[in-house]
N, C-alpha and C positions, 0 to 999 in steps of 0.2 A: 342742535338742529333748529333752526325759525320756522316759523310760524307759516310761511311764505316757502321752504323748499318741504315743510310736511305733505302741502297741497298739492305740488309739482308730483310728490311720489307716492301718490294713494290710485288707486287702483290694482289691478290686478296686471299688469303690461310691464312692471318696472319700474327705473326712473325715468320721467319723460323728462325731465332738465335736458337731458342727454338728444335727447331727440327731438324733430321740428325746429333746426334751428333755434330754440330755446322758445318759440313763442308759442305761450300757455293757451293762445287761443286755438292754435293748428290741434295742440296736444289735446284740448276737450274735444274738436271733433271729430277726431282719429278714435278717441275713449268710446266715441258713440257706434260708431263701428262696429259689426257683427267679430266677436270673437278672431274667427279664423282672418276676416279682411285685415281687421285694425291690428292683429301679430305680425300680417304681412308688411302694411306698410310701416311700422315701427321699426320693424327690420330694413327695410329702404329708408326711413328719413337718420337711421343710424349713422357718424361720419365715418365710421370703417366700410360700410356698403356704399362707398360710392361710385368703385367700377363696378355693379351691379345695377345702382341706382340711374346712372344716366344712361346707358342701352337701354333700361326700362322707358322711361321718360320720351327718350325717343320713339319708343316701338309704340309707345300708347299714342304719341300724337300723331304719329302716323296713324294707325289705325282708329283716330279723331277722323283725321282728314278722309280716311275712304269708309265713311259710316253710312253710305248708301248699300254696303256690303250687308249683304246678313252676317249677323251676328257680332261683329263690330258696331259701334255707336257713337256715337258726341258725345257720352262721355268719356270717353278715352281721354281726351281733349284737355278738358282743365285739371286732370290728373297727371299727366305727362308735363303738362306746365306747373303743375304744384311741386310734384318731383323735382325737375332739371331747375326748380328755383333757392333749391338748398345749394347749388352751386354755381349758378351764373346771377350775379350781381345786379345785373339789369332788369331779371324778372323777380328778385329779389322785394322789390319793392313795389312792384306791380300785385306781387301777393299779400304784401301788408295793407295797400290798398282794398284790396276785396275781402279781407278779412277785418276791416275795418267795417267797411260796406257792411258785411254781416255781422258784424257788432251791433251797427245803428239800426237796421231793418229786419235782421232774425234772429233776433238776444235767444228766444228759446233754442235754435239750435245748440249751442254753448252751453245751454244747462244739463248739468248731469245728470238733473232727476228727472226729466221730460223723459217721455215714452219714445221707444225707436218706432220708426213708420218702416 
């Protein structure tokens, strides 16, 4: 095993190779995730949960879009698009982008020894 898939599979969630579409950066902030959250979506970014995955993705952007509602919110929104971009190619790379974005302007979110807020 390298040096490079030991890191991919520390934590407590599994292997995340497997999941996030492989990219290590989705995987550390999903890691930072309280517990119960970050089991759930591990379980959606799985590629066997994908007829699960995309109802989700939709029901969250929907419930983006009507966040004047109580109890729904905005964030519903770029989680329903994080979701449905494990399988639609377009937003695909609209993800890699923003997770770029928070490469260059929020490195400490990505660390795994920073404190959850």
């Amino acid at each position: 095993m390298s040096a490079a898939s030991d890191e991919r599979t520390t934590g407590n969630r599994g292997t995340t190779s497997q999941m996030a579409g492989g990219d290590p950066r989705l995987d550390k902030l999903v890691r930072r995730l309280p517990p119960r959250m970050g089991d759930t979506v591990t379980y959606l970014l799985k590629p066997s949960s994908r007829w699960v995955r995309i109802p989700s993705g939709v029901l969250l952007i929907v419930g983006g879009v009507l966040s004047f509602l109580p109890v729904l919110g905005i964030w519903m929104l770029p989680l329903g698009l994080a979701l449905l971009a494990e399988d639609v190619p377009a937003l695909r790379s609209s993800r890699a982008k923003v997770l770029d974005w928070v490469e260059r302007k929020k490195p400490h979110w990505l660390d795994p020894s920073a404190p959850k807020k």
